[in-house]
C-alpha positions in Angstrom: -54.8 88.1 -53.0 -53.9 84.3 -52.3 -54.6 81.5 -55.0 -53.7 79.8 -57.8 -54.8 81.7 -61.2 -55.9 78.8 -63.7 -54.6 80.3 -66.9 -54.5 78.9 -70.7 -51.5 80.2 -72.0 -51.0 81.3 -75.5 -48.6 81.2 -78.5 -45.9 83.6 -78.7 -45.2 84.5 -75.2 -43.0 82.3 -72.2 -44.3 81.5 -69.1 -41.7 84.5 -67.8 -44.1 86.8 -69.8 -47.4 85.4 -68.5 -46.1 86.9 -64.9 -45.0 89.7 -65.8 -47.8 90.6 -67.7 -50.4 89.5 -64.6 -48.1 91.1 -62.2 -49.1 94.5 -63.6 -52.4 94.4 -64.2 -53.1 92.4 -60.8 -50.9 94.6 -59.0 -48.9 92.2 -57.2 -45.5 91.5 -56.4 -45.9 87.7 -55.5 -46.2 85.7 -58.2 -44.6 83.0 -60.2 -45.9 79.9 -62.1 -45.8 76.7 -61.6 -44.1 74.7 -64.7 -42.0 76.4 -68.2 -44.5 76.4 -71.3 -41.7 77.1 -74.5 -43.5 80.7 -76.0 -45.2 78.2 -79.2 -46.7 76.3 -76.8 -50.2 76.6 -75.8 -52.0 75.6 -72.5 -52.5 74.9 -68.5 -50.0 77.2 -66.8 -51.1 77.5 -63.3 -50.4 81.2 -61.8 -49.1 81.3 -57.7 -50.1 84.3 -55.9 -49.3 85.5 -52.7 -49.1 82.6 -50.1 -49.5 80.2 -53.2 -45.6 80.8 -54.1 -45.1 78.5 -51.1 -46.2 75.7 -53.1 -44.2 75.7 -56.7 -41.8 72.9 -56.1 -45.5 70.6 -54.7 -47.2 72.1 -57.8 -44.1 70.7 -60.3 -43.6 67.6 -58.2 -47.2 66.6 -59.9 -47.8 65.2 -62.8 -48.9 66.7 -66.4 -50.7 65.7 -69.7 -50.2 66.9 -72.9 -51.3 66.5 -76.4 -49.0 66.9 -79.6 -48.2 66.0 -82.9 -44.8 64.3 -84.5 -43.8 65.0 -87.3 -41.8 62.1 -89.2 -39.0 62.9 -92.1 -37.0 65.7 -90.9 -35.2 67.1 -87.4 -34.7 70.4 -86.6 -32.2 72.1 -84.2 -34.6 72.9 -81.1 -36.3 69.7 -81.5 -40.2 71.6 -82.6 -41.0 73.7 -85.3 -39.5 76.6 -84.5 -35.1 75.6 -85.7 -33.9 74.7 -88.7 -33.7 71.7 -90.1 -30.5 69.3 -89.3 -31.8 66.1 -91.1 -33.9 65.0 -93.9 -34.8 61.0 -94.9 -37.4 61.1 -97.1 -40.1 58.6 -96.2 -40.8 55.9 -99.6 -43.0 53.7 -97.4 -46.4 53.9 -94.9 -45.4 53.3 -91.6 -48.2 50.7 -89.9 -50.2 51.5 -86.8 -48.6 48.4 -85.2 -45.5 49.8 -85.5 -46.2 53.1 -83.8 -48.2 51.3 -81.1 -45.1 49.0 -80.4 -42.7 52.1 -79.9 -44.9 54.0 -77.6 -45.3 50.4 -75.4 -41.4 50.6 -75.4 -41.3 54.6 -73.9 -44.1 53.8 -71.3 -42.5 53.4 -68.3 -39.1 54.8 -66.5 -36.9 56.3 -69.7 -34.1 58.1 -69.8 -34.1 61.4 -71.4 -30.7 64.0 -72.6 -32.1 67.6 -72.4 -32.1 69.6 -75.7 -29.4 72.3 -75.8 -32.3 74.7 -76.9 -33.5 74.4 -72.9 -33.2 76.0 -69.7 -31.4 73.5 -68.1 -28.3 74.9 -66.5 -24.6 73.4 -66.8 -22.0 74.8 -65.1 -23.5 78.0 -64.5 -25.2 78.6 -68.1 -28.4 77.3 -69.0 -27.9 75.3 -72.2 -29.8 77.3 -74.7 -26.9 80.1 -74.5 -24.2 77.7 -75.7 -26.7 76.9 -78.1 -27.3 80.6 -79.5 -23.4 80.6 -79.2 -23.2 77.5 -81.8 -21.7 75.7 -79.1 -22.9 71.9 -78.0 -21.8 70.9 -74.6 -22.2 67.3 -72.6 -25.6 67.7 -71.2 -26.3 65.3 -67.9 -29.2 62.7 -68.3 -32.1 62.6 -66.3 -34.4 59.9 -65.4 -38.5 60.4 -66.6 -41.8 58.4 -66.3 -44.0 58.2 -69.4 -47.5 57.0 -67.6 -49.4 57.0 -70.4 -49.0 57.3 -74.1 -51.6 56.9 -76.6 -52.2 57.3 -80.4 -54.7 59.7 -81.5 -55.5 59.1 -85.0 -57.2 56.2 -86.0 -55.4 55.4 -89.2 -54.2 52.1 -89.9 -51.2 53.2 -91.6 -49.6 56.5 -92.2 -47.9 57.7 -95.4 -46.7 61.1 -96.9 -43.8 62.9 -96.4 -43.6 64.1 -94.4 -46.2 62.0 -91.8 -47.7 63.7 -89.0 -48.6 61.6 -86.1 -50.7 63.0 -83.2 -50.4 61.7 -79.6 -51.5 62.3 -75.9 -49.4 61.5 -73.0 -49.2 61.7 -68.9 -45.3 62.0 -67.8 -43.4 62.9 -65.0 -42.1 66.2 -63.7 -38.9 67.1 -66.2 -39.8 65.0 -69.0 -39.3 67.2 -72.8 -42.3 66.2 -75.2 -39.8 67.9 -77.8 -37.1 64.9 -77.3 -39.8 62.2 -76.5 -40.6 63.3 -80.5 -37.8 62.9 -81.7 -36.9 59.2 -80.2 -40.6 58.5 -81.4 -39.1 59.0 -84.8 -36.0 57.5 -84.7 -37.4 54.8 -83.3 -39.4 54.7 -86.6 -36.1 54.7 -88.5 -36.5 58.3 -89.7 -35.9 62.1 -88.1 -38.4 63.6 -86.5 -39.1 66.9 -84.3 -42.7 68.0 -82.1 -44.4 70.1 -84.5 -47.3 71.3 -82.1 -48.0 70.9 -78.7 -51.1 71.5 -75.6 -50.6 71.1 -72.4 -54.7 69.7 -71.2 -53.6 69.1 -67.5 -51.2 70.1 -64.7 -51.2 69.3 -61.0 -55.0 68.3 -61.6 -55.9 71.7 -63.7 -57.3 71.0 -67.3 -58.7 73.6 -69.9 -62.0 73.1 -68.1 -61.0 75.4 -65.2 -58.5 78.1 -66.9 -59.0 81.5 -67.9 -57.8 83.3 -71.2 -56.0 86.6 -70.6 -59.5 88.4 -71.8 -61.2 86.5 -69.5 -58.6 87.8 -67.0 -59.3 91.6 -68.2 -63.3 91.1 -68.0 -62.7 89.6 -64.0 -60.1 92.4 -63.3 -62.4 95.1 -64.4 -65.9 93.3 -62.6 -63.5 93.2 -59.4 -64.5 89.6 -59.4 -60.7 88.6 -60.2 -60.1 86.5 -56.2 -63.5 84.8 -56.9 -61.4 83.1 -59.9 -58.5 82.1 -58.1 -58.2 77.9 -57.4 -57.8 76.9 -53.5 -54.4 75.3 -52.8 -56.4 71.9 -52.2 -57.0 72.0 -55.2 -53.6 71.3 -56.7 -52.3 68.7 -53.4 -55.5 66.9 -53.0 -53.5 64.0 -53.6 -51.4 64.0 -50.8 -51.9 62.6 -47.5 -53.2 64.0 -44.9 -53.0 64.9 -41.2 -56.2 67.0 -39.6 -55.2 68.4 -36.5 -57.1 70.5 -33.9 -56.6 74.8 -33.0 -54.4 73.8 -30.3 -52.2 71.9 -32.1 -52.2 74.2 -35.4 -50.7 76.9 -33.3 -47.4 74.9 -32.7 -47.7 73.9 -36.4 -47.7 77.8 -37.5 -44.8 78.3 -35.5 -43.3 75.4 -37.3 -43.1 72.8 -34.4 -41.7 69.4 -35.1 -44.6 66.9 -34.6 -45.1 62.9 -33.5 -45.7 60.9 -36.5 -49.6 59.9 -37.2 -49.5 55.9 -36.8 -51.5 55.8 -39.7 -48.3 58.0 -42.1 -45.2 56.3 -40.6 -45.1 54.7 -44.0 -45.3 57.4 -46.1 -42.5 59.1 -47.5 -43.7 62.2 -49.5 -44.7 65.6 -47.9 -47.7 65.4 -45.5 -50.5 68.1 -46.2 -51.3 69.6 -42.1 -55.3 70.5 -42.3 -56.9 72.4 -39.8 -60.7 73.2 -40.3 -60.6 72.2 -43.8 -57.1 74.4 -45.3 -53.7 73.2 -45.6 -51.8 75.1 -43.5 -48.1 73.7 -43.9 -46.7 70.7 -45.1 -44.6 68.3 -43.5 -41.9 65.9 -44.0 -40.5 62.7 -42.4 -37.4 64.4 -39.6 -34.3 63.5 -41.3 -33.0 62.4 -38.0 -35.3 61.9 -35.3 -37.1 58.4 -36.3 -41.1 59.3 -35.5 -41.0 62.5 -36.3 -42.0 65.0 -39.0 -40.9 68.2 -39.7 -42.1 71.5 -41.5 -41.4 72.3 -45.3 -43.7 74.8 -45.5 -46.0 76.8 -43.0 -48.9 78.7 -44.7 -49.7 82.4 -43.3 -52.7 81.2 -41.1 -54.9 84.4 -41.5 -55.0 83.7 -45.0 -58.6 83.1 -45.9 -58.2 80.7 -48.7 -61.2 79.5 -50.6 -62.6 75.8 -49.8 
């Protein structure tokens, strides 16, 4: 079994859960996914299986959409729903439309973003959320993002309550948190905020449209129809350049052969997709140190009848 299994994940279990979960009832050993979902979120979590695993850093590399909704008057510790509250303003005036469209046209763009300590990223050796279940708060490095697109979904002129819920749909980078992207949303409004729901609608080119529920899953599993499900790796690096080559030449490439540059890539610096009769069969890179040359990230078991 060699694919990518579209699923829509749902509340109350991780990403880590997801696999295990598939692992059993797929009865496979290789398999991974492609991209952390927190357990209250809901959504795209792409599924690797077998030669598919190759791929997860290409998969993450791409990027993702979501849709959420901020919630304005109070801040919590983990940044959503799910921690306690830390700060409380209450909110004595209707914040105008203008207002929220001029702070998302201020985070569209290259921002820079401090990871919550209720996350997995590690320092020194310990992923933050363990100094945070320790009560502990320790300097987090910060990390670079790219907001593509950020848009307003409600079509209210101005918002009032307390506290106000604002919903929103954006297209970021690889490593951006939606949870702290809510929170500077609302200070930038002058009050505390935290990400009181959130979807992920798209990842690496995979939206709702083509995933599967865990039922759905079941029904396949049961039918035998499960490998019929399972996404081509095309499908997820269409976007990447490509090199077609002939049998000859794909022989050296499975054995991982370093390769003259295409005149037509010499410019490109991201990872080459190597086709042969329609499949990606490894992916290249520029050779660090011999100039006209590319080199192999990853080779793809040739026999491996993926699905065009």
């Amino acid at each position: 079994m060699n694919g990518i299994l579209p699923l829509w994940k749902p509340s109350g279990l991780s990403s880590h859960d997801c696999v295990v979960k598939l692992r059993k009832r797929l009865g496979t050993k290789k398999i991974g996914h492609s991209g952390t979902l927190d357990p209250s979120v809901t959504g795209v979590l792409p599924i690797v299986i077998g030669e598919a695993t190759k791929i997860v850093q290409f998969i993450q590399n791409e990027k993702k959409s979501y849709e959420g909704t901020v919630t304005i008057g109070y801040s919590t510790t983990t940044e959503d729903a799910d921690g306690d509250i830390v700060e409380q303003k209450v909110i004595k005036n209707p914040i105008d439309r203008e207002d929220i469209l001029r702070v998302f046209q201020k985070l569209t763009g290259e921002i820079t973003q401090v990871p919550p300590m209720y996350s997995a990223v590690k320092v020194d050796g310990k992923r933050l959320y363990e100094y945070a279940r320790e009560g502990k708060t320790v300097q987090r490095p910060e990390r670079k993002v790219t907001i593509f697109e950020l848009l307003l979904l409600d079509d209210d002129d101005q918002f009032d309550g307390d506290p106000i819920r604002i919903n929103f749909r954006v297209k970021c980078s690889k490593g951006t948190y939606i949870r702290t992207l809510a929170v500077t949303i609302g200070e930038m409004l002058g009050y505390p905020a935290h990400m009181s729901n959130l979807v992920r609608i798209e990842s690496a080119s995979i939206t709702k449209a083509h995933c599967l529920t865990f039922d759905q899953v079941e029904k396949l599993v049961e039918m035998g129809q499960i490998e019929e499900a399972l996404l081509p790796i095309e499908t997820v690096l269409d976007r990447l350049p490509k090199y077609e080559i002939r049998d000859t030449l794909a022989t050296r490439v499975k054995n991982g052969a370093v390769l003259k540059t295409p005149e037509s890539l010499r410019t490109i610096d991201e990872p080459i997709a190597i086709i042969n009769s329609g499949k990606i069969i490894a992916l290249y890179q520029k050779h660090p140190t011999k100039t006209g040359f590319i080199k192999p990230i990853r080779v793809l078991n040739r026999d491996v009848d993926f699905k065009q």
